[in-house]
N, C-alpha and C positions, 0 to 999 in steps of 0.2 A: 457789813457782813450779812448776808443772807440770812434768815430764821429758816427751823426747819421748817420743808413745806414751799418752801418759797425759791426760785432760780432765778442768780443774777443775768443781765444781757449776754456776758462770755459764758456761763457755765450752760445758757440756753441752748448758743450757734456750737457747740460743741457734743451737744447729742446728736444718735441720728435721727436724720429727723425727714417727713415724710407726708404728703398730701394724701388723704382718703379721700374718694369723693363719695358721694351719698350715701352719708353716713345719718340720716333722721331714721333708717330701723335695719332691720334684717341684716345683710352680711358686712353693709359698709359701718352700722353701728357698735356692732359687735368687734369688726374686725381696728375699728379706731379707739375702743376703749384695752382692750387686749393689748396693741401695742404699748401704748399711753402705760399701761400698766408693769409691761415687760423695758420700760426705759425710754421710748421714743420719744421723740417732740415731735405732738402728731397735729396736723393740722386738715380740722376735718370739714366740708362741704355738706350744706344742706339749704334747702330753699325756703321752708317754714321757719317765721322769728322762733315759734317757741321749740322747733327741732335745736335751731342754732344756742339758744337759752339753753335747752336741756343737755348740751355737750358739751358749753360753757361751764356748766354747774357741777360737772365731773373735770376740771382742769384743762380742755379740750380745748384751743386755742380754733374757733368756729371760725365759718366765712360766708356768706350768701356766696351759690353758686348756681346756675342753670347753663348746661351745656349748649342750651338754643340761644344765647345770648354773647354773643361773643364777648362782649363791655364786662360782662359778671368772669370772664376768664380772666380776659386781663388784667382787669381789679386786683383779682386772687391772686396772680403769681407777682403784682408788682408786691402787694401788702406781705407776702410770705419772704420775699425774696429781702425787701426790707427790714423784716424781722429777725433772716437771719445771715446776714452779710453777703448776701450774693450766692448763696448755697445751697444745695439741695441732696440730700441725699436718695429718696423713692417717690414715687409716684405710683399710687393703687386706683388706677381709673374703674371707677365701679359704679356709679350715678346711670342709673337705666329706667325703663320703661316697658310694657311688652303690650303692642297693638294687636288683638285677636282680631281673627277673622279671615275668613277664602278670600285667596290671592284674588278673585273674578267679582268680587265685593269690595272689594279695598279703593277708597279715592286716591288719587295719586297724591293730593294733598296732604292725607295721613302718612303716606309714608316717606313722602319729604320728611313730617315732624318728627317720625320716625327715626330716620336715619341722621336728624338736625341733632338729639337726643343722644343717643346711640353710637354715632359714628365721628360725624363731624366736629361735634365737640369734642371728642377724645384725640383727636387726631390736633386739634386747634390747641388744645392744654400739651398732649405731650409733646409736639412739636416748639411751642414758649419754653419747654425745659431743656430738651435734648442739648441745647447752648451751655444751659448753666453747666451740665454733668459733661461735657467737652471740655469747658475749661477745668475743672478740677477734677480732671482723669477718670471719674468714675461714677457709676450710677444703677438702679436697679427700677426699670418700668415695667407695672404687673398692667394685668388687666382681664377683668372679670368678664371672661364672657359666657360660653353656653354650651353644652352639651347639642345643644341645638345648632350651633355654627357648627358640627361637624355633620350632624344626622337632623336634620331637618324632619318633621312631622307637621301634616293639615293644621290649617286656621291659625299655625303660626308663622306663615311669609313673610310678615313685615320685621318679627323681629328675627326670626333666621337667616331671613338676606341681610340685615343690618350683623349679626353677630359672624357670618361668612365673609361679609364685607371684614370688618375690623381682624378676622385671621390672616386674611392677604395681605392686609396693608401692614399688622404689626410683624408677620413673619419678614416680609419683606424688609423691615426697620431691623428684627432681630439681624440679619444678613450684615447689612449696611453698615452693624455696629461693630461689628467682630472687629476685634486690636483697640475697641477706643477703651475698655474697662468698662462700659455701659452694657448690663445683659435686660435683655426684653423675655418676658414669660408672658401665656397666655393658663388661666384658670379655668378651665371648664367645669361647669357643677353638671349636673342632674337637678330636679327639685330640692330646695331647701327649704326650710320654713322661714318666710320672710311675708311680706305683704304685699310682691310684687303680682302675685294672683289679685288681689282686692283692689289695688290701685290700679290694672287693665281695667274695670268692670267701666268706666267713665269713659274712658278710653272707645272702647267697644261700642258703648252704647251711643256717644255722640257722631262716630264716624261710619257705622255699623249699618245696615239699611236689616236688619235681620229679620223685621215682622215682613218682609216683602223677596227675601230671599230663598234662592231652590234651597238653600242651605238650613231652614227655617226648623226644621226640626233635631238637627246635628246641634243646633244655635242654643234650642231649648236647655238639652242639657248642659251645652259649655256656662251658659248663665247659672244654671243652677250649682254648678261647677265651681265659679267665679263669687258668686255668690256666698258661700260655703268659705269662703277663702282657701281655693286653689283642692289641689288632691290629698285626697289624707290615706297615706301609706305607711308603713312600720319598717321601710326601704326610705323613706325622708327623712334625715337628721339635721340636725341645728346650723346654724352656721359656722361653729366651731372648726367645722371639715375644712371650711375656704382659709379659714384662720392658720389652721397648721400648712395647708398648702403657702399660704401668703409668706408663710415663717420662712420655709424653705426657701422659695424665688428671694429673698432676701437678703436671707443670711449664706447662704452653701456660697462653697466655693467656685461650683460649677452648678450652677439653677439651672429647671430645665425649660425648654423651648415650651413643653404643654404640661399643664397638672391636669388631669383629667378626675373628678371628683364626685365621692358619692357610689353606690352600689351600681344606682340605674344609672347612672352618664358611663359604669366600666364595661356593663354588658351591652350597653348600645353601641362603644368603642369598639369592642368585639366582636360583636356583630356585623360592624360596616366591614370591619375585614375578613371575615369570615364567609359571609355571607354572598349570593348571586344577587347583582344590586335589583334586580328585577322581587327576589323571594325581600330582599331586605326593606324595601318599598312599601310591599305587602303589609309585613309586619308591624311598618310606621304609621301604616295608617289607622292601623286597630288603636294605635297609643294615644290620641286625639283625643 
């Protein structure tokens, strides 16, 4: 008999249960102890040992994952699928990246890694799942993407193209699913406080030509930006927003196709429709 505290093999395969992927901070962290806590069996992705350590150390059933490596996906869904009889109930692809820098600066090589990150991984995990949630009638695939896959703004191309990528191809899956019991959401934030501003700063600077670029003084302050850890607004709130959006795509009866989140991700949503895409352009580029 079980002690408190402790879940035997049947009482485990019998929650729902649920991959986070980069979950070492910001919304994939938050968003895999939150569930964990509201009942889940959450099994959560990160690439540092002592990320994977510290999710373990909260009851967090970890896993080395990198979306650029195909061998670390399939590891994961055999080791989860394993754990829990063939099963799956969600999948919250959230493990990202963001490459700064003008599209006329950018090596193509960066944003292969980019979109290897970003895209292809996600589409390589949730594609291993779609089977499982086929056979057992039902399933619920979120996925984090961007305020920016709808309304694009300067020096962020590679990850706008990568987050406009991932809306076509998961809208197109949302279509494809309809009658199987599988609903597909997409999360758009605006800024949240996370660390995904401080972890571009490597990024940028290894693939970046910026002391030799026309772009060289725009550069100055995006570094100082970056630097900084990202923008600091009183319009940025926690990741708890993605959290309650994540609840919803979930749990509801009927989820929806887009969460749109945060103050600035509604009035930028608003403004794409409102707006002459000509005036609307204008406006984006002051946002940089």
């Amino acid at each position: 008999m079980a002690t408190h505290g402790e879940t035997t093999n049947s009482q485990a395969q019998q929650l729902r249960s649920i991959i986070v992927t980069g979950a070492s901070s910001g919304i994939g962290a938050h968003c895999a102890r939150a569930l964990k806590a509201e009942g889940w069996r959450v099994f959560a992705t990160a690439r540092k040992p002592e990320d994977i350590a510290g999710l373990e150390a909260d009851g967090i059933e970890a896993f080395y994952l990198d979306y650029s490596e195909p061998d670390s996906i399939a590891r994961l869904v055999t080791a989860v699928l394993d754990r829990t009889g063939g099963r799956l109930d969600a999948l919250f692809n959230n493990g990202a990246y963001a490459q700064a820098g003008a599209v006329e600066d950018l090596p193509v090589a960066a944003l292969k890694q980019q979109f290897e990150a970003n895209f292809f991984g996600w589409h390589d995990l949730t594609r291993r799942l779609v089977p499982v949630m086929r056979r057992q009638g039902h399933g619920r695939i979120v996925h984090c993407s961007s305020i920016l896959g709808l309304a694009p703004v300067r020096f962020r191309g590679a990850y706008s193209a990568s987050k406009h990528a991932l809306e076509g191809l998961m809208l197109c899956l949302h279509q494809e699913l309809r009658g199987s019991g599988i609903h597909v959401s997409l999360i758009e934030p605006g800024p949240v406080t996370s660390k995904i501003a401080s972890n571009a700063l490597p990024w940028f600077l290894e693939n970046i030509d910026h002391e030799n670029s026309v772009h060289r003084l725009d550069y100055q302050a995006q570094l100082a930006r970056l630097r900084a850890g990202g923008s600091q607004s009183r319009l940025k709130p926690g990741p708890e927003v993605v959290h309650t959006a994540l609840r919803h795509a979930l749990l509801s009866r009927r989820p929806r196709p887009h969460y749109v989140v945060t103050a600035s991700a509604k009035i930028g949503a608003m403004l794409k429709r409102i707006l002459p895409a000509s005036t609307l352009y204008r406006f984006l580029a002051k946002r940089a």
